[in-house]
C-alpha positions in Angstrom: 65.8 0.4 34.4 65.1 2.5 31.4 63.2 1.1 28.2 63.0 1.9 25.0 60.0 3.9 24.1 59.5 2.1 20.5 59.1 -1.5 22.4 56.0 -2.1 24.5 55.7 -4.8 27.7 57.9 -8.2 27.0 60.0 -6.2 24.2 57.2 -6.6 21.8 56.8 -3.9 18.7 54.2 -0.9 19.6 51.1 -1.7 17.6 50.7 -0.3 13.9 54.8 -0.1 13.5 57.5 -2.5 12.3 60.6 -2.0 13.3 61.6 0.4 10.2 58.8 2.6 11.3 56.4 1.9 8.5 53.1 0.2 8.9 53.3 -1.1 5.2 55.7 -2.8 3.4 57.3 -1.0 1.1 57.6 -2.5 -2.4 58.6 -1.0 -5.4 57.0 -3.6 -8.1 53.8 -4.3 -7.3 51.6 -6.1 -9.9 48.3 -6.3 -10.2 46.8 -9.3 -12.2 42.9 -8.0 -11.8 41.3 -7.3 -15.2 39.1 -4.4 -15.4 37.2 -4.1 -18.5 36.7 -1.0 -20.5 33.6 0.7 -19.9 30.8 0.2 -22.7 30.5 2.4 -25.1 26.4 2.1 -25.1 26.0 1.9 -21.4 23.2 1.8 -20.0 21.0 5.0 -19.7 17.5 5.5 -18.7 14.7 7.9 -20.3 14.1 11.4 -19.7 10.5 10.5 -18.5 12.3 7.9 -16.0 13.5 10.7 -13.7 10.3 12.8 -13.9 8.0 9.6 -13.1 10.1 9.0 -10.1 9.6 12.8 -8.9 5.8 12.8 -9.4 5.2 9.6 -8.0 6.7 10.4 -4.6 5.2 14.4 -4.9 1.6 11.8 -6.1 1.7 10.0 -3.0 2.4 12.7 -0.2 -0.3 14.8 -1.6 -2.7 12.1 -1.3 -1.9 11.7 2.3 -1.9 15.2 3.1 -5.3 15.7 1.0 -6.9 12.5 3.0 -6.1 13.9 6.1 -7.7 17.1 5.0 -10.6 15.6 3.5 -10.7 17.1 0.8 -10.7 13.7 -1.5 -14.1 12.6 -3.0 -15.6 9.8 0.3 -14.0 11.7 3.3 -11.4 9.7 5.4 -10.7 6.3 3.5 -7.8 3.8 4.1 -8.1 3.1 0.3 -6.5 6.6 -0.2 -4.1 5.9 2.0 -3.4 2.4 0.0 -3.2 4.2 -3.5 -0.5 6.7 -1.7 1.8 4.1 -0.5 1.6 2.2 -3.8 2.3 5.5 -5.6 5.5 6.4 -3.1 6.4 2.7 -3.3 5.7 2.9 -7.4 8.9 5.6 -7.3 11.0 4.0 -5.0 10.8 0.8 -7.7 11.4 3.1 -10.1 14.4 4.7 -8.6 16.5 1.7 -7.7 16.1 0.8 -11.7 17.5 4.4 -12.7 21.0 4.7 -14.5 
């Protein structure tokens, strides 16, 4: 009772092979009728201050945190600080997701 070792239970093809051996069809002319545009010539590019805002923003708002916890800002321990730091870090993460 031998079998082949291509064919699986009931004669059925092994999975991820056709009877050729290729998992694709194989076909020579393939068209594609999908238009890609050209890219612009005056694409999009943000300022040099863009990327720089971003970086202080998020440097901004750990400091504050750190400095809070320290106590070093002006009114000891205060959740305002805290506030003004996750604005600032959420300031550059606005800011980042608008960046070309």
């Amino acid at each position: 009772m031998a079998t082949k070792a291509n064919t699986g239970p009931g004669k059925a093809q092994r999975k991820g092979r056709s009877s050729s051996g290729r998992t694709t069809t194989s076909t020579k002319s393939v068209r594609n009728d999908r238009y890609t545009p050209p890219i612009p010539k005056n694409a999009k590019t943000s300022p040099r201050w863009m990327g720089l805002a971003i970086i202080a923003l998020f440097i901004l708002g750990v400091l504050v945190v750190i400095l809070n916890y320290a106590d070093v800002l002006p009114g000891g321990v205060n959740n305002w600080w805290l506030v003004a730091a996750i604005g600032s870090i959420f300031g550059g993460l606005i800011l980042a997701t608008r960046y070309h």
